[in-house]
Structures are given as structure tokens and as C-alpha cells.
C-alpha positions as CSV (number, residue, x, y, z in Angstrom):
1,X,-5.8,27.9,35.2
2,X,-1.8,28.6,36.5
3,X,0.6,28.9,33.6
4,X,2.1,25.3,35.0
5,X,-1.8,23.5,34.2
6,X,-1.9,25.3,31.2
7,X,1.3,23.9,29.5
8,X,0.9,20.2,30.3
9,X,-2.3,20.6,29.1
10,X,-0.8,22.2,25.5
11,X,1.7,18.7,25.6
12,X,-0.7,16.3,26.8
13,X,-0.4,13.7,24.0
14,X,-3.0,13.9,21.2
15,X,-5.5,11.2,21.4
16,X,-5.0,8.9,18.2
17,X,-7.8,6.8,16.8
18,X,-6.7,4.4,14.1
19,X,-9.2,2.6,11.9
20,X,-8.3,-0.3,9.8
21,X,-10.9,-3.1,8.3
22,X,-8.3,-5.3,9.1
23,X,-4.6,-6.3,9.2
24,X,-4.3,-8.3,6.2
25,X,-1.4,-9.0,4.0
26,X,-1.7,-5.9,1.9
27,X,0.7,-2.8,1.3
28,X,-2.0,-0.2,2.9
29,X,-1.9,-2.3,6.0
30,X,1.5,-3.0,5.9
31,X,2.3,1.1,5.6
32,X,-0.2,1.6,8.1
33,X,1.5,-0.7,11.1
34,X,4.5,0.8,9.6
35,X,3.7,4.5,10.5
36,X,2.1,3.7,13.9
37,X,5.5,2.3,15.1
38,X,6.9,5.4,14.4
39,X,5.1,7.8,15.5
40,X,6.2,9.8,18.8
41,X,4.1,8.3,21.6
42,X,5.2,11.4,23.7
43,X,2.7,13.3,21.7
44,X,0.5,10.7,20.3
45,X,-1.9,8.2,22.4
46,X,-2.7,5.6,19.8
47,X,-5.7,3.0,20.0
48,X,-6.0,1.0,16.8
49,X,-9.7,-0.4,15.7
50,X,-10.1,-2.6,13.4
51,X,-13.7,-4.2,11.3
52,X,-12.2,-7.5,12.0
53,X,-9.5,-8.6,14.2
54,X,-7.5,-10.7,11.9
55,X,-4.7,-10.9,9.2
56,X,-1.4,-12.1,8.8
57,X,0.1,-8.7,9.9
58,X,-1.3,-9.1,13.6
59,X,2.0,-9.8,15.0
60,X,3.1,-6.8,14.0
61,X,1.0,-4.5,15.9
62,X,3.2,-2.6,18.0
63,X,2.3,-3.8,21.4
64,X,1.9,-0.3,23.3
65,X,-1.1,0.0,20.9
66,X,-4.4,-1.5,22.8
67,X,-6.4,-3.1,20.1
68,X,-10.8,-3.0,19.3
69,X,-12.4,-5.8,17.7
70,X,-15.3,-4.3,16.4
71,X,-16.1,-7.8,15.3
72,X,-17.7,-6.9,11.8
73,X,-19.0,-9.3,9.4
74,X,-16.5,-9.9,6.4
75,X,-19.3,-8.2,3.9
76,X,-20.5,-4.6,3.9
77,X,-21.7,-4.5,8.1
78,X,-23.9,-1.2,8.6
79,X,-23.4,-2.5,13.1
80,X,-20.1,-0.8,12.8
81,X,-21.2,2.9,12.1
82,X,-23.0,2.5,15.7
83,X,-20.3,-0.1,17.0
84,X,-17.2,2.6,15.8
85,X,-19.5,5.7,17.3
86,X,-20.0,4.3,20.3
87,X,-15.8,3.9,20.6
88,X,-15.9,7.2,19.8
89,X,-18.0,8.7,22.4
90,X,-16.3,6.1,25.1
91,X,-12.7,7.3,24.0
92,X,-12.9,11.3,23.0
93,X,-10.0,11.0,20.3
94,X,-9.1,14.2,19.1
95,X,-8.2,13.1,16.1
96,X,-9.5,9.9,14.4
97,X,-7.1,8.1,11.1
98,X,-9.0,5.6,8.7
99,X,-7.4,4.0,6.0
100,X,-9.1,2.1,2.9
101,X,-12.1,3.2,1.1
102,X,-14.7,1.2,3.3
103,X,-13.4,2.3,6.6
104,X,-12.7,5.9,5.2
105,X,-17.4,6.0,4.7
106,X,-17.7,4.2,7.9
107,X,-15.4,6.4,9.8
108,X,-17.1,9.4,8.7
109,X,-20.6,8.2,9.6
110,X,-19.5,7.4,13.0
111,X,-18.1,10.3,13.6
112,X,-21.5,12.2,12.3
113,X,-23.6,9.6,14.3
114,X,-21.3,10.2,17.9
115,X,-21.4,14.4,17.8
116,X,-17.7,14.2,18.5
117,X,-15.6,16.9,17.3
118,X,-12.6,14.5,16.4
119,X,-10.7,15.6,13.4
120,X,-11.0,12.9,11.0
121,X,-8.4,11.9,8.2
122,X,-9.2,9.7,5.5
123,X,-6.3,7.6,3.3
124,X,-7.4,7.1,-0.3
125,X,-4.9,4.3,-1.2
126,X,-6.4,3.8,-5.0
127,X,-8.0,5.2,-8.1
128,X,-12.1,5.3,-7.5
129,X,-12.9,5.1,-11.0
130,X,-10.5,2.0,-11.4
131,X,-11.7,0.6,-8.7
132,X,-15.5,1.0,-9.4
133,X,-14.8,-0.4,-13.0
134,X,-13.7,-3.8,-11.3
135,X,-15.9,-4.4,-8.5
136,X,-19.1,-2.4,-9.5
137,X,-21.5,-0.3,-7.9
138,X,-19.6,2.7,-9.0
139,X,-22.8,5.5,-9.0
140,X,-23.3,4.4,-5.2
141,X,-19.8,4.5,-3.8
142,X,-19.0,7.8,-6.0
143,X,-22.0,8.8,-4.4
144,X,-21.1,7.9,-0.8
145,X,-17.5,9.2,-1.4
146,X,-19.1,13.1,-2.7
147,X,-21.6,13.2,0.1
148,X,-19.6,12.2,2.9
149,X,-16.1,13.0,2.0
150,X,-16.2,16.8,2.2
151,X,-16.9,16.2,6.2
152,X,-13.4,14.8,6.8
153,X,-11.1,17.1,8.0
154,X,-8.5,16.2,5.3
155,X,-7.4,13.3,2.7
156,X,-4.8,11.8,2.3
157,X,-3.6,10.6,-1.0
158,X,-1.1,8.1,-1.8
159,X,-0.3,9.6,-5.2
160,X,-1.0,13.5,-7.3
161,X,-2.9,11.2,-9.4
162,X,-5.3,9.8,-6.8
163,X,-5.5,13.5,-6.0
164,X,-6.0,14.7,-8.7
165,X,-9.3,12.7,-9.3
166,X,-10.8,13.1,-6.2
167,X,-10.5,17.1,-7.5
168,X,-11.9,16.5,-10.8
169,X,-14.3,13.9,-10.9
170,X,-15.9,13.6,-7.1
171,X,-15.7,17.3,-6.4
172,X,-13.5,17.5,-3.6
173,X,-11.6,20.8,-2.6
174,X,-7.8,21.1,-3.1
175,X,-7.5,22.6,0.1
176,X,-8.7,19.5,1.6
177,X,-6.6,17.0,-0.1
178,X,-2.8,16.7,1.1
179,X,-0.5,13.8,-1.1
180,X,1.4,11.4,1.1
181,X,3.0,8.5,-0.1
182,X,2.7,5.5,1.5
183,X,6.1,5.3,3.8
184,X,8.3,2.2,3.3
185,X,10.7,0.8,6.1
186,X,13.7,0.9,4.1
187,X,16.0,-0.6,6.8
188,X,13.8,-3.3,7.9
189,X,13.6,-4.3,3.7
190,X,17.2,-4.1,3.3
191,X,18.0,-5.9,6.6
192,X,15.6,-8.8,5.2
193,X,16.7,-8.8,1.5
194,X,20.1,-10.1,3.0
195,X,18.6,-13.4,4.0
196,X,18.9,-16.3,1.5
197,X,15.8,-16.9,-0.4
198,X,14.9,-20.5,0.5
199,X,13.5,-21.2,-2.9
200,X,15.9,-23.8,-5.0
201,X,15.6,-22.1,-8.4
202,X,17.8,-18.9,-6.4
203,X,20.5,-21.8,-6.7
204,X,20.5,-22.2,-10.5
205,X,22.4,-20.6,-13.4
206,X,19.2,-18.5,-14.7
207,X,17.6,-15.5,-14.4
208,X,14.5,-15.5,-11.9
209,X,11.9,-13.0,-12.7
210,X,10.0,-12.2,-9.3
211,X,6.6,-10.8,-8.9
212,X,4.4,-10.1,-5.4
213,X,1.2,-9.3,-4.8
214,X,-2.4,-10.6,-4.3
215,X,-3.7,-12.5,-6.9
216,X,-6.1,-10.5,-7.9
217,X,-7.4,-9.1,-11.5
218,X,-6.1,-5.7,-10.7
219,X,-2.0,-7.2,-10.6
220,X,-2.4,-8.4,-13.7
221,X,-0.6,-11.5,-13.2
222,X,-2.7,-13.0,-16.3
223,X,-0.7,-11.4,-18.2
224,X,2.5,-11.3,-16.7
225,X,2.4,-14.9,-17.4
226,X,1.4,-14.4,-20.7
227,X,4.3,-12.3,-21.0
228,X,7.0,-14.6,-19.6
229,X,6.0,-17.0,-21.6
230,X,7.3,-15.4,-24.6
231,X,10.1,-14.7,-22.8
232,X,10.9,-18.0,-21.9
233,X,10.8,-18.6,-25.5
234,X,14.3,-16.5,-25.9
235,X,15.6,-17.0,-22.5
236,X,15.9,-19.9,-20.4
237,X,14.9,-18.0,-17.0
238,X,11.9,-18.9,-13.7
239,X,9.0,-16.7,-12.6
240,X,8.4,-16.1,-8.9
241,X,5.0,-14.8,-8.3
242,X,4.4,-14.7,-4.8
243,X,1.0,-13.7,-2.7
244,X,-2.3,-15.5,-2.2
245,X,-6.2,-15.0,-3.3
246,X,-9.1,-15.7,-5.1
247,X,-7.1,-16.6,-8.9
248,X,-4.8,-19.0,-7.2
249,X,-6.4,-22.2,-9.2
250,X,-6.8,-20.2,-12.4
251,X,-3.1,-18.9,-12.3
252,X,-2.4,-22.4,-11.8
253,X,-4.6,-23.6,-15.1
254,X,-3.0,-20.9,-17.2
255,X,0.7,-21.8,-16.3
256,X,0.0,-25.4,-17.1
257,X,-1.3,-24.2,-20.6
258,X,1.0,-22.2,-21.3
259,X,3.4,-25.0,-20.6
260,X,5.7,-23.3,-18.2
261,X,4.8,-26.0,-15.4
262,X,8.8,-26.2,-15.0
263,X,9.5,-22.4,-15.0
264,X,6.8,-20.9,-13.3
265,X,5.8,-20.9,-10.1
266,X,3.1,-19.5,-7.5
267,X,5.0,-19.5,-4.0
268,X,1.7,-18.2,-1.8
269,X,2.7,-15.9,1.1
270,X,6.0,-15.2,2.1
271,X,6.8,-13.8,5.3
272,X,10.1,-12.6,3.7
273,X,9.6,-11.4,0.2
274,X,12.1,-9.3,0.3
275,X,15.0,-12.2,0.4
276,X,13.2,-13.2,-3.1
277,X,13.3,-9.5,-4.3
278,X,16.8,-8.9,-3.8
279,X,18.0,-11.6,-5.2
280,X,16.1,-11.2,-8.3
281,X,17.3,-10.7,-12.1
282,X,13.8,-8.3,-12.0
283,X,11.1,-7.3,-10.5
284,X,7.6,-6.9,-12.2
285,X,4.7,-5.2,-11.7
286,X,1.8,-6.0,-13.9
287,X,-0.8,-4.5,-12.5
288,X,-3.7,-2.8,-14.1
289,X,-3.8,0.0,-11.8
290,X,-2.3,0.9,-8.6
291,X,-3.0,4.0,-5.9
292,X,0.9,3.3,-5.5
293,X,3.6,0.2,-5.7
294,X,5.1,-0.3,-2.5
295,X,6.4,-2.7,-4.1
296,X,8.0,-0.9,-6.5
297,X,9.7,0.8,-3.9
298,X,10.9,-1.6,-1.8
299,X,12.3,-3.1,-5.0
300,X,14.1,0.0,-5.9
301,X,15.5,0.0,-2.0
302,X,17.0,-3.5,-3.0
303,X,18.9,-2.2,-6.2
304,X,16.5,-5.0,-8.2
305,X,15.9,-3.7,-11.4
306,X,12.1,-2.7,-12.1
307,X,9.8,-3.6,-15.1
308,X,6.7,-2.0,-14.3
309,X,2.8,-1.2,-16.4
310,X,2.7,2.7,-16.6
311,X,-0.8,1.9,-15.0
312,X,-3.0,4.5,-13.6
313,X,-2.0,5.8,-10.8
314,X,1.8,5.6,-9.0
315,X,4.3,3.6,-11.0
316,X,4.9,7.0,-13.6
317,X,5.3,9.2,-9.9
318,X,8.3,6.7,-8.3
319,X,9.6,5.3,-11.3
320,X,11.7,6.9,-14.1
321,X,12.0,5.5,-17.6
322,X,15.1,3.6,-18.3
323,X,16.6,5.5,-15.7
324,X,14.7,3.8,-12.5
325,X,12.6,1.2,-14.4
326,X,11.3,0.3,-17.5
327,X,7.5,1.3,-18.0
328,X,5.4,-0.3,-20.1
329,X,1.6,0.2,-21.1
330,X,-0.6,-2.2,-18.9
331,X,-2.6,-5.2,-20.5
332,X,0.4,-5.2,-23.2
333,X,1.7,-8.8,-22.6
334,X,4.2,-8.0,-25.6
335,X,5.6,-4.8,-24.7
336,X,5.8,-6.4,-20.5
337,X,7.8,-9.2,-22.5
338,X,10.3,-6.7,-24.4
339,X,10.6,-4.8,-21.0
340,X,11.6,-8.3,-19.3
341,X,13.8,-9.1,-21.9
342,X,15.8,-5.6,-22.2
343,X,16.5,-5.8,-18.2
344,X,17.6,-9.7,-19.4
345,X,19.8,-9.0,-22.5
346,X,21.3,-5.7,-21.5
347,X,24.1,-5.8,-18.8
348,X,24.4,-1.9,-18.7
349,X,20.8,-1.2,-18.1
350,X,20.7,-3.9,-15.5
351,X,23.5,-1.8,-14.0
352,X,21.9,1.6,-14.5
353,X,18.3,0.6,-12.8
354,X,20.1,-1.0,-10.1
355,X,22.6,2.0,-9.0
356,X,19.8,4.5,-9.1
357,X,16.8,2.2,-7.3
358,X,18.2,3.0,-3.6
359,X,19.0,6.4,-3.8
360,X,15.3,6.5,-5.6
361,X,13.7,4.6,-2.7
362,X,14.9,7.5,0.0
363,X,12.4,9.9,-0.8
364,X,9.9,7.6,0.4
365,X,11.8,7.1,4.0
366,X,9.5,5.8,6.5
367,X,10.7,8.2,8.9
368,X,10.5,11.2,6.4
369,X,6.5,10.5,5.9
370,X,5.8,9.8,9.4
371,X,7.0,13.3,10.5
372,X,4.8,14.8,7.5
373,X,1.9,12.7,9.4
374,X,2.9,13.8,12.8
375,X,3.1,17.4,11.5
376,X,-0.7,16.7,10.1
377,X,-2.1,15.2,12.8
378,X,-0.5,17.4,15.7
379,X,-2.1,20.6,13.7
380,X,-5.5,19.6,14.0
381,X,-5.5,18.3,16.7
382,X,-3.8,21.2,18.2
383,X,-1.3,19.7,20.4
384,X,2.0,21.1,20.2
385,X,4.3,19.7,17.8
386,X,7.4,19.2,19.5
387,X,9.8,17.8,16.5
């Protein structure tokens, strides 16, 4: 091979498979999209599959990036270890990218199933053991996660705690695990916490609590309204929680016992949360666990003052006690009401949270995390780096 061959072949770009179950509304997905916009087609050829082509982020797949719909079932699917190993074996990616738990086992089957020799990287975005304690079936999936897990090339962890699990409890090698926060698109937040929020209570003389995420039993929002509702009973202020899922009508039922039909509100979906965050008293995140808090960062990129569950894992690695947010123990809705009404009642804290949130928020720089990934990805696949 002449020495001309030999170096376009070294900077040919590095075939990039992307898995995905889908593109729903969710922070993974949203960091996901986020990191394939930004990274360096020169050296990356990105395809994107996904389980199910669907999800309110599907506008925002870059459109450079051709799509799969590997047309899986919305329950467990075994078709798409053959359907996902077949893509494999048609498309030769030298390195393949799966994010979410699911994908992460299916991925790693398919690859077994297709003899390639693609690299694989898996994204743990939360805590197993949390995660097994809500939805069940935790023997079998710690199971599936020991036994397949080791064959990945490395895994990528949102947080040291994740980590630090997946060393201690499932087994894995250090050497395998590599902690990446999720990255956050702190110009595109900032740009779109300028907007107005369209919401009339914005327009009123009281404080507005603001909340976001699915409405699920992990965020806690239970007992964020719980919490508010003592709070309301010091404070005349509104709760914002915005997101949609399967506790929509029981939210609904507790606000109305609760009384605080006038002050509390579930707004669904936004496609601009970020206008709501910024112009929020506080932020709150009740979750019972996380594997991060986007959230929490994009709230800290707004200057919004942060009350936040010191939940396993994430909120105690971005967020600094009464310095960058209040923490306070999760499924506590007395101590998530004192947190409220400290941020409420005290002017200088207010001011202290909200001068150290953005310069907080940097380390988690979209573009500072995508070059760690590029680094990653170029060195197994071993295409030259050229950053």
C-alpha cells in the first residue's frame, strides 16, 4: 500500500453506530441528540438506530444522520437482537454507541450474534439497584447486566456513583468503566430561558416554584406536592410541574386534595421548559433517585436557584450545599418544604445560589464532553484523532 493509500485510510472517518430505543422526551435522549450534533463528521460517519422510530425529540435528529427503524414492539422484543445484528453485518461500524439499560443488553447480543468486531460502548444513565427496586425483576436484569456487560468494550457512566456500583455490586472492572456526564447545550438553554414563559401565573406578584420531569414514581412529584403544600401554608406562591406520564390523573387527584387546585398546576410537555426555569423563584427536584439531573444543570446554567433530594446518585456530584443548591434527604416532604421556603424567605441565599449556578453549569459544557467522547470513540476505533 503507497504511503498516500495508507494515510487516507488512517483518516477515513470512523464508522458510528448509535443505538437508542427511542427518541422520547427524556434527558438521556435529549443528551444523546445533543452529542451527535456535535461530533466532528470529518472523523465520524454516524447512523442512528432506534427500537422504535418515534418521540417528541425526532425533529431534532440532525439531518446528516440517516435513521433505522428497527420497528420493535413497545415491550421487551427479542426480533431486535437479529433485526440490530443483521444492521450490523450490512453496515461494518467500527464502533457501535447504545444508550439506556435495554438497548445497552440488546446491543451487546447483537453484536455477539453478527461476529462483528465493532467496539461497543454502553451508557449506564441510572442506579441498577434503584432501578430494579421500582420496576422488578432485579435477579434477571443484574444477571443479564454481569453476564453480558464485561463484553462491551467500555461503559460509560453518567455519575462516580453509577460507577461505583457497577464495580461493587455487578462485578464490573474499573478499567472498563469511564464516568461521563451527560453534556448539556448551555447556549441553546440560555438562548431559550430568554423567551417569556407563556404561562399567566409568570405575570403575578408571587413566587413560582417550577418542577420538570416525567411523571413518574422515581421524581417524586407526590411529594413535592406534599411539600408545597405546607409551603403554601406560609407563603402565598404557584407550583409549575411540567412533563407528562402514567401519574398524570393521580397528580391531578392529589392536588385537588390537598386543596391547591388554585396554586398548582400540571402544565404537560413543554417544548420550552427552559423559559419556565429561568424565570422561576426555584427549581425542584424531588426525585427519589437519579443516574444524574440534567435538570439540575440546566437550572444552574439559568442562575435559578436549586432545591434538590440528595437522592442516590448525581444531585450530591453537581450540586453544592448552600453554596449551588439546597439538598435535602428524598421522600422528606418536610425537610423539601424548609428547603423551598429558605430559597423563599432568604434574599441572600437566593442571590448566592443564583451567582454560582452558571459558572457551576460549565463543567458540564456540551462541547467539553463531546471531545471526551470523540477522544473515546476515535481510540477504539483507531482512527486518528485529529482535535
Amino acid at each position: 500500500m503507497s504511503h498516500h493509500a495508507r494515510a487516507l485510510e488512517m483518516t477515513a472517518p470512523c464508522e458510528l453506530l448509535v443505538v437508542l430505543p427511542s427518541v422520547g422526551g427524556g434527558g438521556a435522549e435529549r443528551a444523546a441528540l445533543d452529542l451527535l450534533r456535535s461530533l466532528d463528521r470529518n472523523q465520524f460517519h454516524i447512523i442512528l438506530a432506534l427500537f422504535t422510530k418515534e418521540g417528541r425529540f425526532l425533529p431534532q435528529i440532525p439531518s446528516d444522520i440517516p435513521v433505522v427503524d428497527l420497528q420493535g414492539r413497545q415491550s421487551y422484543d427479542v426480533r431486535l437482537i437479529w433485526r440490530l445484528a443483521r444492521l450490523i453485518r450490512e453496515r461494518q461500524p467500527q464502533v457501535v454507541f447504545s444508550v439506556l439499560r435495554y438497548a445497552n443488553l440488546i446491543t451487546l447480543l447483537a453484536c455477539r450474534l453478527s461476529g462483528s468486531p465493532a467496539r461497543v460502548v454502553v451508557n449506564e444513565q441510572n442506579l441498577p439497584s434503584a432501578e430494579f427496586v421500582l420496576f422488578g425483576g432485579g435477579a434477571v436484569k443484574a444477571s443479564a447486566l454481569r453476564w453480558l456487560y464485561p463484553s462491551a468494550a467500555r461503559v460509560t457512566c453518567i455519575a462516580q456513583g453509577i460507577a461505583r456500583e457497577l464495580v461493587e455490586n455487578c462485578g464490573l472492572s474499573e478499567k472498563l468503566i469511564q464516568v461521563l456526564p451527560n453534556p448539556v447545550d448551555l447556549e441553546r438553554v440560555r438562548s431559550l430561558g430568554q423567551v417569556a414563559p407563556d404561562h399567566p401565573w409568570f405575570q403575578l406578584q408571587q413566587p413560582v416554584v417550577v418542577a420538570v420531569g416525567r411523571l413518574h414514581r422515581q421524581k417524586g412529584f407526590d411529594v413535592l406536592i406534599h411539600a408545597f403544600a405546607r409551603v403554601r401554608r406560609s407563603v402565598p406562591c404557584k407550583l409549575l410541574i411540567l412533563g407528562e406520564g402514567s401519574l398524570h390523573q393521580e397528580l391531578e387527584q392529589l392536588i385537588a386534595r390537598e386543596g391547591l387546585g388554585e396554586d398548582a398546576q400540571l402544565v404537560g410537555f413543554q417544548e420550552n421548559p427552559y423559559s419556565y426555569m429561568a424565570h422561576a423563584t426555584t427549581f425542584v427536584l424531588s426525585s427519589r433517585y437519579e443516574g444524574f439531573g440534567n435538570v439540575l444543570v440546566e437550572a444552574l446554567a439559568l442562575g435559578t436557584p436549586v432545591v434538590s433530594t440528595r437522592c442516590p446518585v448525581g444531585p450530591e456530584e453537581i450540586l453544592e450545599a448552600d453554596q449551588t443548591g439546597i439538598l435535602v434527604p428524598p421522600e422528606d416532604e418536610a425537610a423539601l418544604a424548609q428547603g423551598i421556603l429558605r430559597v423563599l424567605q432568604e434574599p441572600r441565599l437566593r442571590a448566592t445560589l443564583s451567582s454560582n449556578g452558571p459558572p457551576r453549569a460549565e463543567v458540564y459544557r456540551l462541547e467539553r464532553i463531546a471531545a471526551r467522547y470523540q477522544t473515546l470513540f476515535s481510540e477504539l476505533s483507531g482512527t486518528i484523532c485529529a482535535s
